[in-house]
NUVOKE-819664 format. One record per residue (C-alpha): residue in three letters; x, y, z. Coordinates in steps of 0.05 Angstrom, whole numbers, plus 5000, padded with zeros to 4 digits. Example, Ala and Ser with C-alpha at 12.3 -4.5 7.8 and 13.67 -1.06 7.14 Angstrom:
2
ala524649105156ser527349795143
***
This chain:
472
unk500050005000unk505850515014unk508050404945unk502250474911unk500251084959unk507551374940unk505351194866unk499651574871unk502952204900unk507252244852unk503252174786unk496652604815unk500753214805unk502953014729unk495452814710unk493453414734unk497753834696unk495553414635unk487953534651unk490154274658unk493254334588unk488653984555unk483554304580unk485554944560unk487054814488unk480154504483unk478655304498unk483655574462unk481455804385unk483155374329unk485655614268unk479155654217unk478755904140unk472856434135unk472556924073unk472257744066unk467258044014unk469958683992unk466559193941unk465359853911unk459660233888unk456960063821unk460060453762unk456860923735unk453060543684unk450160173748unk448059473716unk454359123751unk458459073804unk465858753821unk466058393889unk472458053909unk473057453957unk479157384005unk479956784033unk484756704099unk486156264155unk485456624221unk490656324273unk489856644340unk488157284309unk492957304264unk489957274186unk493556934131unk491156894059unk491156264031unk489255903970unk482055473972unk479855023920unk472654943888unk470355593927unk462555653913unk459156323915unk452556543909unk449857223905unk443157413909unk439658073899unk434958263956unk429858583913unk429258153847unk431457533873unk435357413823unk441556983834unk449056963801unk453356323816unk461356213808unk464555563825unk472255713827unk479755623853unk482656203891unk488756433865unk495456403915unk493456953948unk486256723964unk482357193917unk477157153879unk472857693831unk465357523823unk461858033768unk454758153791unk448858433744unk444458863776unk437558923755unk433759183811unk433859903842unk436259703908unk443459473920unk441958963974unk446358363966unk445757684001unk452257263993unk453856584015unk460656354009unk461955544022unk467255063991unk465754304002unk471554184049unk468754634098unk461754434136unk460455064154unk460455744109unk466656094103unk462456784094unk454956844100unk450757504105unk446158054079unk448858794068unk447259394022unk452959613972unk456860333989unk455360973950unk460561423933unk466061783942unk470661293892unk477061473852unk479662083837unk471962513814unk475863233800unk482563133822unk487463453772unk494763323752unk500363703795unk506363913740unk512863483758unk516363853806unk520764403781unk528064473810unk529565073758unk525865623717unk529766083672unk526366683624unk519666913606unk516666323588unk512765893644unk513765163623unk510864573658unk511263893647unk505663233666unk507062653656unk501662173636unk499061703695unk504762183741unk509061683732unk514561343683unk514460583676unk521760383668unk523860043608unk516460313565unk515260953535unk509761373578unk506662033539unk508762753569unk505163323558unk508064053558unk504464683576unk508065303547unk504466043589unk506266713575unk507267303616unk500767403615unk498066733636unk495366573573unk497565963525unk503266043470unk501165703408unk506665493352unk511465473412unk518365073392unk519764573452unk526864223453unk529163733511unk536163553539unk534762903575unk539762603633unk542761933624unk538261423639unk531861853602unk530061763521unk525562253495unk522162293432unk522263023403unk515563443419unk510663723371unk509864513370unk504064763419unk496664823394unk493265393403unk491565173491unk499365203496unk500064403497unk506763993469unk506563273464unk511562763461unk513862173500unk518961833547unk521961293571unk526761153634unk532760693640unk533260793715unk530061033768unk533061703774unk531462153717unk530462843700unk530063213645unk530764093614unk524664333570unk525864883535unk520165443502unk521165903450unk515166283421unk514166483343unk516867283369unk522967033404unk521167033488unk523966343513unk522965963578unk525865353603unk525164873657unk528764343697unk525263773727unk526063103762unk521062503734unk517462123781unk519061333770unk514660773785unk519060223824unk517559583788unk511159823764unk507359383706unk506959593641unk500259653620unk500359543538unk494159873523unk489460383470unk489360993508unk483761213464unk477960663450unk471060683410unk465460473462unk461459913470unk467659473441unk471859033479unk478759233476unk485858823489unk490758903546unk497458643557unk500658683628unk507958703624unk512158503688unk519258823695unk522058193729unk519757533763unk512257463776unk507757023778unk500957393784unk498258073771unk492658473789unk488058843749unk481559293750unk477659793707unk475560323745unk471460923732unk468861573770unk463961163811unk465560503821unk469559803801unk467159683728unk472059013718unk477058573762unk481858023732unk487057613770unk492457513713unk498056883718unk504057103693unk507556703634unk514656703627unk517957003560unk524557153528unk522057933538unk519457823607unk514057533642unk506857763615unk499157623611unk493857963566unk485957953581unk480558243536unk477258763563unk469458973568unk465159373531unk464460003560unk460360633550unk464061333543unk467761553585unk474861673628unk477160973651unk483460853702unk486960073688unk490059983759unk495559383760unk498859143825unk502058663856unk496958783914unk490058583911unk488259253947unk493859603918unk488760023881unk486760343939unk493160733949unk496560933876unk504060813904unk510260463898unk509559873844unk501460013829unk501060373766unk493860713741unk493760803670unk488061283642unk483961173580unk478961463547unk471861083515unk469461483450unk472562103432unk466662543449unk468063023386unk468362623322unk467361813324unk472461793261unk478361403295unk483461413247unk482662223264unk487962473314unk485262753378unk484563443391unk489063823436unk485263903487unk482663283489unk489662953486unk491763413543unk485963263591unk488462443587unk494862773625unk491363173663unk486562563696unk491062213740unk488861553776unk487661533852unk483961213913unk479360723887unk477560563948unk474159853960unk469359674031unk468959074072unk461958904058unk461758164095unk465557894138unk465957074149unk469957024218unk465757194270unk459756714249unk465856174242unk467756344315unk461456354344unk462455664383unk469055904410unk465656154467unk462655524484unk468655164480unk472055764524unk467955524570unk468254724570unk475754734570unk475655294628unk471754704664unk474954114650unk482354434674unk478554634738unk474754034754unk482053694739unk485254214786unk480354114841unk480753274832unk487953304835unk487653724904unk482753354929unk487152764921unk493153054952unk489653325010unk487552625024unk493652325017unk497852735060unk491752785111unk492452035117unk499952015124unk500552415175unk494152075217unk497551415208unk505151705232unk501952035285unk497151265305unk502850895297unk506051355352unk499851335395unk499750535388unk506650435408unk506550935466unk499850515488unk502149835471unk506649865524unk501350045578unk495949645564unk492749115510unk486249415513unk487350085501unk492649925435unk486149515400unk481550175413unk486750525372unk487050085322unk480150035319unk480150805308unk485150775258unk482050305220unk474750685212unk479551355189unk483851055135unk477350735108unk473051335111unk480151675076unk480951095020unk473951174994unk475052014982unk481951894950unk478351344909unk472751854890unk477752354870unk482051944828unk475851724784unk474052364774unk480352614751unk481452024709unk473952234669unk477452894674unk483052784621unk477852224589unk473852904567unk479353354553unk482052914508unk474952684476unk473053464467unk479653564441unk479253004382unk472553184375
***
């Protein structure tokens, strides 16, 4: 019995640490996939809108994007009741663009987001889609930034999408001003480009002062002198730095497109990639959302899509690396402006006006914002409290077992030291008196071995549960 009692003393302790761990990762949070619905308002024809699906693993709230196979979504307008289905991979990053017709008034959405190797929905929910403010509405183009002006002349220089692509030839637009703040017409512009810049020599200005040429950087660092000189001999020049797009796509593109025709595009990457993001945006909304794979080629790795009919209008294509990189026009995301029937002549093989070739530079691209419309997590965490709760338990009921057991123990170690004392000390006076002890012995440690018993079955069902919850 002292062995097994010594036994017993020893392992209570470890089981009970056991029960306690287990216990509380039965309440800890498990890592689950759940989805993100993110959108825009509708463009501004209003008969569609772009939602993109994220799909992530949240691991002790941390979120990581992963890829999901065979993801099904279903959208559902409120109003009409009608419904538009895609069954598709994610791509490495976890998203996925869903085009949605709209035929009703209302923009109430119902979306249900499931793939088969989860039982439970990865994003499920009702919600009504935002309404403006999206991209840039009347933001105009600042002039590069001038580090020298010399003579009468005031000369400015945009470039087109504010920013050169290295390696591709971007359009630059000059703006020759007189003294007296009004445009120079017939204005000869000449450029002395840095190393590192190639320009193609600029036209003479039209009649709104605008010059037109193009160019292309070789590095990052570029700048380049633009000099004025007016039909009666007043000259102005300027010295500027050109802001470069750190490897930025390459958008190979119409910048001028009849409507109502689909159009090509070819996204260019400037080194290894393997995917590419890219949207159509307008004024008021997301009017199309592609995630491009990357092939390799001799000149670089590319991908072309064909793009949508679209009515008349200014149009921004926004590449990234980024699915949200649209949101913030920086570093490698690159917004390249177009324009949907020419407004003053549908003859196409007619060059643009001046004006109308100038306003394409002075449109730049900028905060197409996007909303979280649905989240997926919290309805896949709703059990956590539960389980909070039942691992809480277990480690406690454990704890309490396990010091239960302990207390006994010890209890009855030190009652039978301190009987075996009494006995011998009695034993010695009289016969009678040594059996009464024993006797009283006897009833404790039986009245002790049933307790310890009762404790250690119930910390034995303890760590049965933990580790049933736990598989479970």
């Amino acid at each position: 019995m002292n062995r097994l009692r010594m036994l017993v003393l020893v392992l209570t302790p470890l089981v009970a640490i056991a029960v306690l761990i287990l216990g509380l990762r039965v309440g800890g949070k498990d890592a689950v996939r759940a989805a993100t619905v993110w959108g825009t308002p509708p463009p501004a024809a209003g008969d569609r809108v772009m939602l993109q699906i994220v799909t992530f693993v949240d691991d002790r709230g941390v979120r990581e994007s992963v890829f999901v196979p065979k993801v099904n979504v279903s959208v559902t307008e409120v109003e009409t009741g009608k419904t538009t289905t895609l069954t598709s991979d994610t791509n490495v990053d976890g998203v996925l663009e869903v085009a949605v017709t709209l035929t009703g008034k209302r923009r109430e959405l119902r979306v249900l987001v499931t793939t088969p190797s989860e039982s439970r929905p990865l994003a499920e929910g009702t919600f009504t889609l935002p309404e403006g403010p999206f991209g840039p509405a009347d933001r105009k183009a600042l002039a590069t930034r001038a580090t020298q002006r010399t003579g009468q002349l005031v000369v400015d220089t945009f470039v087109t999408d504010q920013r050169l692509v290295v390696g591709y030839p971007v359009p630059v637009t000059v703006r020759v001003m007189g003294p007296n703040g009004l445009p120079v017409s017939d204005a000869e512009i000449t450029v002395a480009a840095e190393p590192g810049l190639d320009v193609e020599p600029f036209s003479r200005t039209c009649k709104s002062g605008y010059s037109f040429g193009s160019a292309k950087a070789l590095f990052h660092t570029v700048g380049m002198r633009v000099t004025a000189k007016s039909p009666d001999g007043k000259e102005g020049s300027t010295f500027s730095a050109f802001p470069v797009a750190h490897g930025a796509y390459y958008v190979d593109a119409a910048r001028d497109v009849p409507s109502n025709m689909p159009f090509a595009v070819t996204v260019r990457a400037p080194g290894v990639r393997n995917v590419a993001y890219a949207e159509i945006d307008d004024t008021h909304g997301r009017v199309f959302a592609t995630t491009l794979a990357l092939t390799q080629e001799p000149a670089g790795p590319s991908a072309a899509f064909e793009a949508p009919k679209l009515p008349a209008g200014l149009y921004w294509i926004v590449t990234s690396s980024d699915p949200k990189g649209a949101e913030r026009i920086e570093g490698a995301t690159v917004a390249r402006v177009l324009r949907v029937g020419k407004g003053e002549s549908d003859d196409y093989a007619a060059p643009l006006a001046c004006d109308t070739r100038a306003d394409l530079a002075m449109h730049p691209g900028d905060g197409f914002v996007r909303t979280e419309l649905l989240d997926g997590l919290p309805s896949r965490r709703k059990d956590d409290t539960k389980r909070e709760h039942l691992g809480l338990a277990i480690a406690l009921v454990g704890l309490l077992a396990a010091a239960i057991i302990e207390i006994m123990l010890a209890l009855r170690v030190v009652t039978e030291a301190r009987d075996t004392i009494e006995t011998a000390v009695r034993a010695s006076e009289a016969e009678t008196e040594g059996n009464a002890a024993a006797a009283t012995m006897t009833k404790r440690t039986s009245a002790g071995s049933v307790v310890v018993g009762i404790a250690i079955v119930v910390l034995g069902f303890a760590l049965l549960a933990a580790l049933l919850v736990w598989k479970a």
